[in-house]
C-alpha positions as CSV (number, residue, x, y, z in Angstrom):
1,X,0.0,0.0,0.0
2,X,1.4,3.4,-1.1
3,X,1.4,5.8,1.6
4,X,1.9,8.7,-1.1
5,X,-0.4,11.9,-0.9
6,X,-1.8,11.1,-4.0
7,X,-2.8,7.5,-3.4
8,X,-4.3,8.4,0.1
9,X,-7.5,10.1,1.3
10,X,-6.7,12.9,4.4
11,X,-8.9,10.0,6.7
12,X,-6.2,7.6,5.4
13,X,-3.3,9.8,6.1
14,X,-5.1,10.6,9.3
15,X,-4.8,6.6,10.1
16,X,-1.2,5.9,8.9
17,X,0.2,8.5,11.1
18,X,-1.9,7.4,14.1
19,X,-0.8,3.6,13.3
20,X,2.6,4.8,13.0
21,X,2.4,6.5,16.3
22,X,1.1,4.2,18.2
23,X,3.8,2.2,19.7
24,X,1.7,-1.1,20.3
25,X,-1.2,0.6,22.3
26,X,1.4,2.7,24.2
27,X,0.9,5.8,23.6
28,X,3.7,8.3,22.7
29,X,6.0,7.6,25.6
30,X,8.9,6.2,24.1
31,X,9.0,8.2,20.8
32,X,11.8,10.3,22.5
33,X,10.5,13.0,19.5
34,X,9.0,15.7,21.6
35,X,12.6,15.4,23.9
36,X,14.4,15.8,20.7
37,X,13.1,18.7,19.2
38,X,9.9,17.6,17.4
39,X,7.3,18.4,19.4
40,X,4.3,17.0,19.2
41,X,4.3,14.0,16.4
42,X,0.7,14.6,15.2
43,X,1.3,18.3,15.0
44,X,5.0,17.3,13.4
45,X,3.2,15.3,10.9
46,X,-0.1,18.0,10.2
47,X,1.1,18.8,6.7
48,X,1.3,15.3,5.9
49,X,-2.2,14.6,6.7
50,X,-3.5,18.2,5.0
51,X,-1.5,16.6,1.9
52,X,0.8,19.3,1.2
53,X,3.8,17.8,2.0
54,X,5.2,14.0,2.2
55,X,5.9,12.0,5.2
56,X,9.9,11.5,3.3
57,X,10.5,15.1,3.5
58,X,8.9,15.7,7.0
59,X,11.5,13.1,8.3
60,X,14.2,14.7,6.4
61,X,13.4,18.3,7.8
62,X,13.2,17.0,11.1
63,X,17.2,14.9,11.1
64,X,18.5,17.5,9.2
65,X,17.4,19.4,12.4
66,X,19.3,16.9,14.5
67,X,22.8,16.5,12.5
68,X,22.6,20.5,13.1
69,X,22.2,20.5,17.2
């Protein structure tokens, strides 16, 4: 399954990055994100889900942040 912006609805996207974020029913707290700079991962991934940008470039702004701290 393609987890592209075109090949998705926003309620798909809305489930892949709830899915993704899940940790096994565990909430967010292990995801260590928030500690490392990104903040809240559903607001981190908000532009995925509205479509305008991809989940690959997200993830690329965000360690691009890291290699830079």
């Amino acid at each position: 399954m393609s987890i592209l912006i075109k090949d998705t609805t926003r309620q798909e996207r809305e489930e892949i990055i709830r899915r993704s974020l899940d940790c096994g029913g565990g909430g967010c707290e292990n995801c260590s994100a928030c500690g490392l700079g990104g903040g809240d991962p559903y607001t981190m991934y908000q532009d995925y889900i509205d479509g305008k940008r991809e989940i690959a470039e997200i993830n690329a702004e965000y360690r691009a942040r890291l290699v830079l701290r």
